[in-house]
N, C-alpha and C positions, 0 to 999 in steps of 0.2 A: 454528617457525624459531628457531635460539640462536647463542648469539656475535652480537658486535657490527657493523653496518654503517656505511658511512662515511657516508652521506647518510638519513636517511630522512623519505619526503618524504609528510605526511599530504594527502591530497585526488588524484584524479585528475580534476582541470577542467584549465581551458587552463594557469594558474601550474603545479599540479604534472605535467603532462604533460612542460612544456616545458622546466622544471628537470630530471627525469631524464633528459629524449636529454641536456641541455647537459653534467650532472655527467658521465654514460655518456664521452661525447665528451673529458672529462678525464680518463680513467681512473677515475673512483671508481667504490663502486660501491652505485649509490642501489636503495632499498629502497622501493615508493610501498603504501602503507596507504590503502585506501578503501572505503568503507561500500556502494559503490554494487556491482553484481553484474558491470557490466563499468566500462572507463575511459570521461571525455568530460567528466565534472560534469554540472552544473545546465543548461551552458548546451547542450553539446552530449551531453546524457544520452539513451543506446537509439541512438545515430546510426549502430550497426556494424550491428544488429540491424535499423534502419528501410531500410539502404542492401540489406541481403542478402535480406530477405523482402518491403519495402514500401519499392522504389525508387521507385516515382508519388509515394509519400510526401515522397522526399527534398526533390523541386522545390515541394511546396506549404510546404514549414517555411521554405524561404527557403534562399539562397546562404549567410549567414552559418552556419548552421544544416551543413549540407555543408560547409563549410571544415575543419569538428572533424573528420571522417574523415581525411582528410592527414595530422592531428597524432597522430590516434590508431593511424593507420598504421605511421607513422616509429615512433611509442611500442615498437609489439608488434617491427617490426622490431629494434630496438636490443638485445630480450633482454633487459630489465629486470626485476630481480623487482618480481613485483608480488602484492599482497597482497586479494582483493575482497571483499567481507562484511566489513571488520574496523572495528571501529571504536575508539579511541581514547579511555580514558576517564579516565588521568590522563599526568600529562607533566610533571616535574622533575626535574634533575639530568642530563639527556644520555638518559634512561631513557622508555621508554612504557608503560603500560599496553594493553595490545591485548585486546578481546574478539573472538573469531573462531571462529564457527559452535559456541556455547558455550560454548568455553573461553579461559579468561583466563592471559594470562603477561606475561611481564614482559621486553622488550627496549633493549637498548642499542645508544645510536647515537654516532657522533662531532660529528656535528651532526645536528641537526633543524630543518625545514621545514615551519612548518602553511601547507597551499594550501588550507586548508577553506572557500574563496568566501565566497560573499552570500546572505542570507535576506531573504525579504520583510519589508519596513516592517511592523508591525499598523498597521489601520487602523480602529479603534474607536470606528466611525459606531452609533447606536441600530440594534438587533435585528441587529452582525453574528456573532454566536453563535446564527442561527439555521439550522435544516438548510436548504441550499440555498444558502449565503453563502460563498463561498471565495475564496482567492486567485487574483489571472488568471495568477499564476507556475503553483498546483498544477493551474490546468485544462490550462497548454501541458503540464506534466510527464505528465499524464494523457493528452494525444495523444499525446507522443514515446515513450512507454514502452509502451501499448496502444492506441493508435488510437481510442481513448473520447473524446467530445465531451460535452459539456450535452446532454442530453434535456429540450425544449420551450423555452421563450423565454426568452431571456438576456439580461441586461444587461450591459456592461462601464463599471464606474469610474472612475475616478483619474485619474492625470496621468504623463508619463513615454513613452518613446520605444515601453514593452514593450507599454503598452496599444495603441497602433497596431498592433502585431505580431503579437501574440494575438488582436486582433479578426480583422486578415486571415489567420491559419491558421487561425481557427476558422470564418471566413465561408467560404473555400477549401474547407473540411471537410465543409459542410452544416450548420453551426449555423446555429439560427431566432436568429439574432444584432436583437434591436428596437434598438439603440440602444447608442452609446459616449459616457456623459456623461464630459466632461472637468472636472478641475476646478482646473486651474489658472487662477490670479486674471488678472485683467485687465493689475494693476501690473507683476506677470512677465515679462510680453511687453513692459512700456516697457524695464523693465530690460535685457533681455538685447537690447534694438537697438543697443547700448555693445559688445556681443562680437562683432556680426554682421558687420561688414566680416573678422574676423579667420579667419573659420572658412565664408565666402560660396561657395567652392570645394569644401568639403570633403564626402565622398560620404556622409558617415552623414544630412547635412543635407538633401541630396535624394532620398536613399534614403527619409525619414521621410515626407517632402514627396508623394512617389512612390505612399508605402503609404496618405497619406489621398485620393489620386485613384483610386487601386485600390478603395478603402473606399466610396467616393461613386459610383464606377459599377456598383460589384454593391448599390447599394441602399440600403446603411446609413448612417442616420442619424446625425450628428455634433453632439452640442449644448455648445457650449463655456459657461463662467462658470456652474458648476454649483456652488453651494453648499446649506446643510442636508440632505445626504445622508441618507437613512435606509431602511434598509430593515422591512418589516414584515409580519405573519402570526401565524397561532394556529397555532402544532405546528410549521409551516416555511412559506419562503419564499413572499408574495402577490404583494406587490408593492414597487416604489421610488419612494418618496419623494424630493423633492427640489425647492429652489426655483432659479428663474434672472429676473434681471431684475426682482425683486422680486417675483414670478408663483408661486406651487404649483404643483407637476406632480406628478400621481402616474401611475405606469407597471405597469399589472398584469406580475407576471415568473415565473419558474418555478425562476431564477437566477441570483447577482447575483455578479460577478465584481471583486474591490474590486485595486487598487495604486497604490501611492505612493510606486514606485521599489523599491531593495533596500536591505540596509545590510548592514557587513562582522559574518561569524560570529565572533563573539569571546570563545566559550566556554571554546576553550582556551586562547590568550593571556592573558585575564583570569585561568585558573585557573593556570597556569604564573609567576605575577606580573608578567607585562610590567607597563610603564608604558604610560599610555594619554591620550590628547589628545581634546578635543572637538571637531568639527568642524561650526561654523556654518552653512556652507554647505549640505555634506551632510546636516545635520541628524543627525550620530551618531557614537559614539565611534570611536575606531579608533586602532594601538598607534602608540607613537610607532620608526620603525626608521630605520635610515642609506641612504645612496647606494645597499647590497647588501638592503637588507632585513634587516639584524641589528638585535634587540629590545633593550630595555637588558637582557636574561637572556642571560648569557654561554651561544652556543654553540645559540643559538633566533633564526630568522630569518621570517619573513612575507612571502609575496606573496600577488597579486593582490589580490581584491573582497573577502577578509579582512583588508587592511592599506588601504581606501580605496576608494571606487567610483571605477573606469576601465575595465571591460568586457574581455571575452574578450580581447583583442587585446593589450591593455597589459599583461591580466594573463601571459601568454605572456609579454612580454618581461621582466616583474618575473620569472618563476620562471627566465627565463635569467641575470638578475643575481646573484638567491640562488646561483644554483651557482656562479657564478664567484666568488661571494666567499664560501662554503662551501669551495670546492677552496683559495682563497688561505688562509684559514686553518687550516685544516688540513693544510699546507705543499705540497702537489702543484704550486702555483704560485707564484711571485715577486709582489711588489707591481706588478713593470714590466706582468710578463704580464697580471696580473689586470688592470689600467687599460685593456690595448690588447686588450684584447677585449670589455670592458666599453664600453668608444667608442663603437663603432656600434648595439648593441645600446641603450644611453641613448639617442643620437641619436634610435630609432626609437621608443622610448615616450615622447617630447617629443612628435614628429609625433602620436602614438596619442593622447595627452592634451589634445589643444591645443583642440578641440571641449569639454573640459569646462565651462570657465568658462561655456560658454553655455547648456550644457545644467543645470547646477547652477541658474544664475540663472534660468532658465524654470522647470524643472519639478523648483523648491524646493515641498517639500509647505505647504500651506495650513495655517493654525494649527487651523481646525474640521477638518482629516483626521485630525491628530495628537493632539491632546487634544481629549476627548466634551467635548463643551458641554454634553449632557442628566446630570444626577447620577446617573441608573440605568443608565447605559451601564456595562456588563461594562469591567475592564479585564483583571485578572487571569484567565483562562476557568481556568484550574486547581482555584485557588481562590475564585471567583465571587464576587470583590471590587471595587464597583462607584468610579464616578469621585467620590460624593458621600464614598462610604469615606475615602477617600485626602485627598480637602480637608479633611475634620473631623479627620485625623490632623494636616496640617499646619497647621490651626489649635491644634493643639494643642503647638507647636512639636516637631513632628518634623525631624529637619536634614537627610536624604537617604532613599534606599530601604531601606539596608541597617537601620535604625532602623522604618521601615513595617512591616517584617516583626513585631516584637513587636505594633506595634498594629493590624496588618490582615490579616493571613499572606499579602500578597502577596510572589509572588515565592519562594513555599515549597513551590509543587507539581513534579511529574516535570518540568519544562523547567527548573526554576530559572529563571525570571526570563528567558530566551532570547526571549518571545514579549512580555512585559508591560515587560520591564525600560524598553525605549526611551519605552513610555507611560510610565512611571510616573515616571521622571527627568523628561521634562518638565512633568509632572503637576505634579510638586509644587514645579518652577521657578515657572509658572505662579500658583503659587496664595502661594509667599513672595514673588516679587518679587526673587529669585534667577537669577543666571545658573545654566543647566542643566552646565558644567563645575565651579563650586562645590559645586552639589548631588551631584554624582558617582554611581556605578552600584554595582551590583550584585558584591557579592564573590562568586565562583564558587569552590567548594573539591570536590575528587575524589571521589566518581566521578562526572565529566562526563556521560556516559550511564549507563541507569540497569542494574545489577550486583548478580546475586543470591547470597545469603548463601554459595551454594553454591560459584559460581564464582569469589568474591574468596575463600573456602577453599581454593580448587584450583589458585590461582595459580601457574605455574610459571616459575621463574627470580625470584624478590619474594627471595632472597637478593640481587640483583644489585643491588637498589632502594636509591635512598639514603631516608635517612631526611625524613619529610615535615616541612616549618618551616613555623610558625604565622605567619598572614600574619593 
């Protein structure tokens, strides 16, 4: 594709779906660039594919799960280009980088939109770099996309709304599902009885409530105040480890499903130089933008679960925001217009958000999820640079990650730092006595994905490119 479009909006999840009908709907004329092979994202990825070949499917993923078909309907209806396999591997200046089914060029946009969602937390409990140890996000993405479950007996982790969710598609499934250790703290639940009057109504609260009575009559075990996680085995996965109540439990397993929530992609942002804030609550960085989702990098805007966790629904209404104040600046619309359409749409991610505060304060990840208590626990897996690594660096006054890298090469392998980064900032918060916003993250510099010698040679349209500044 060449010459310039007016919108182009990286990610096809609920934000960038719902910013290209809204910009479409303004005249412009948006461009959506996505890695994935149809639209829906993460959360509703395969759902055209699940509804036309494996309808029975639809009803065990859940209503939420079937909502994305509507959005992705409207999508294909509206005529939008759209762009599938591409991925995105640098971004400055109004300009993209696109990789796409090998080949690399170089586009310009009038504004740009990363919708590039959420990635799982790591969760780097002893022996989870072992074969059989995965995320309960890449087990759901393994049913929605092919219908694959766990083979043999499975454990599920962590804390957070997904693990209930995942357990019951996956029990709905035929997974030999032994057990959901939960592990969020005791104090959690005092905390979050301060938010409970505010959100006592609200359907995601009894929808949750819902899916652990569903949980408990097909069978499955529930054991909450689960701490010292571990998993363990010679070659792959035996068994889980884990104490509750001051008690050892070990649980023979086949496979162990770890989560501790998501947190926003912030590959590009961070590599495009947004500015970026720490988020206490959420436990994670994410960029600082306006009322529209504009970054402080003129003419780059953020929605959804890449600019803050708020989930499918909010992130919809953020990527209707970005368009409207994409189209206002870019002059198709007045300041009045933009306001009075931006209204209702605010209104309704106030309502979408308003459950957060409670859900933050419950299933805030525990400090053993987040940082390895054991010194041999893997943090880096790229680089196979453990947590004892990392303390003897910051004993030796190291003052953030981007400095660990000379003395430990975490944070140097093919993800750059995407899977370790959020360990490793609190890591070595942890271990100065540092707030983790002090200690700060990981510089990301192009090519975001990784791009061979061949095809950054064969780049076409890189006349168009401005020149890169040293950050």
């Amino acid at each position: 594709m060449s010459g310039p479009v007016d919108l182009a909006i990286i990610g096809a999840g609920p934000a960038g779906l719902a910013a290209a009908i809204e910009a479409a709907a303004l005249g412009l004329a948006p461009l959506v660039l996505d890695e994935q092979d149809a639209p829906g994202g993460q959360i509703y990825r395969g759902v055209e594919a699940v509804a036309a070949g494996r309808a029975e499917d639809l009803a065990l993923l859940g209503r939420d799960y079937a909502e994305g078909l509507e959005l992705v309907r409207r999508f294909r209806e509206a005529g939008i280009s759209y762009l599938p396999r591409s991925a995105v591997f640098d971004l400055r200046g109004g300009g993209l980088g696109v990789l796409r089914d090998g080949r690399a060029e170089w586009l310009r946009a009038g504004e740009v939109l990363i919708a590039a969602g959420a990635m799982e937390r790591p969760v780097p409990i002893r022996g989870w770099t072992l074969p059989g140890v995965i995320g309960a996000g890449a087990a759901q993405t393994l049913l929605k996309t092919s219908n694959v479950v766990p083979d043999g007996a499975t454990i599920i982790a962590g804390s957070g709304p997904l693990v209930l969710l995942v357990a019951l598609q996956l029990a709905r499934s035929g997974t030999a599902l032994r057990a959901l250790l939960r592990t969020t703290p005791k104090r959690h639940y005092r905390a979050a009885l301060r938010h409970l009057p505010a959100v006592a109504f609200e359907a995601q609260l009894w929808q949750g409530l819902g899916w652990q009575r569903e949980l408990r009559r097909l069978g499955i075990r529930l054991v909450d105040n689960v701490t010292m996680l571990a998993a363990e085995g010679e070659g792959r996965l035996e068994a889980v480890r884990y104490a509750r109540n001051g008690e050892a439990v070990r649980l023979e397993a086949d496979n162990l499903l770890l989560h501790e929530g998501v947190v926003p992609n912030l590959q590009l942002s961070r590599s495009a130089g947004c500015r970026h804030q720490w988020d206490p609550m959420q436990r994670c960085w994410r960029p600082v933008v306006d009322a529209f989702g504009a970054s402080s990098v003129a003419g780059l805007a953020v929605a959804g679960d890449c600019g803050g966790i708020g989930g499918a629904r909010a992130a919809a209404s953020q990527g209707r925001l970005a368009a409207i104040g994409a189209a206002a600046r870019l002059g198709r619309i007045d300041a009045g217009e933009r306001d009075r359409r931006a209204a209702p749409v605010r209104a309704e991610l106030q309502r979408q958000l308003r459950i957060r505060p409670f859900l933050e304060t419950l299933f805030r990840p525990a400090d053993g999820m987040v940082v390895p208590v054991n010194e041999s626990t893997i943090v880096c897996r790229c680089e196979e640079v453990s947590a004892g690594e990392l303390r003897q660096a910051a004993a030796l006054g190291v003052p953030g990650p981007n400095q660990a890298k000379s003395f430990t090469r975490a944070g140097m392998g093919p993800c750059q730092g995407r899977v370790c980064g959020p360990i490793v900032a609190e890591l070595l918060a942890q271990a100065t006595g540092r707030p983790v916003a002090e200690i700060g993250h990981y510089r990301i510099r192009p090519p975001v994905k990784p791009l061979t010698v061949g095809e950054l040679a064969g780049i076409e349209g890189l006349d168009r490119a401005p020149p890169a500044t040293p950050r």
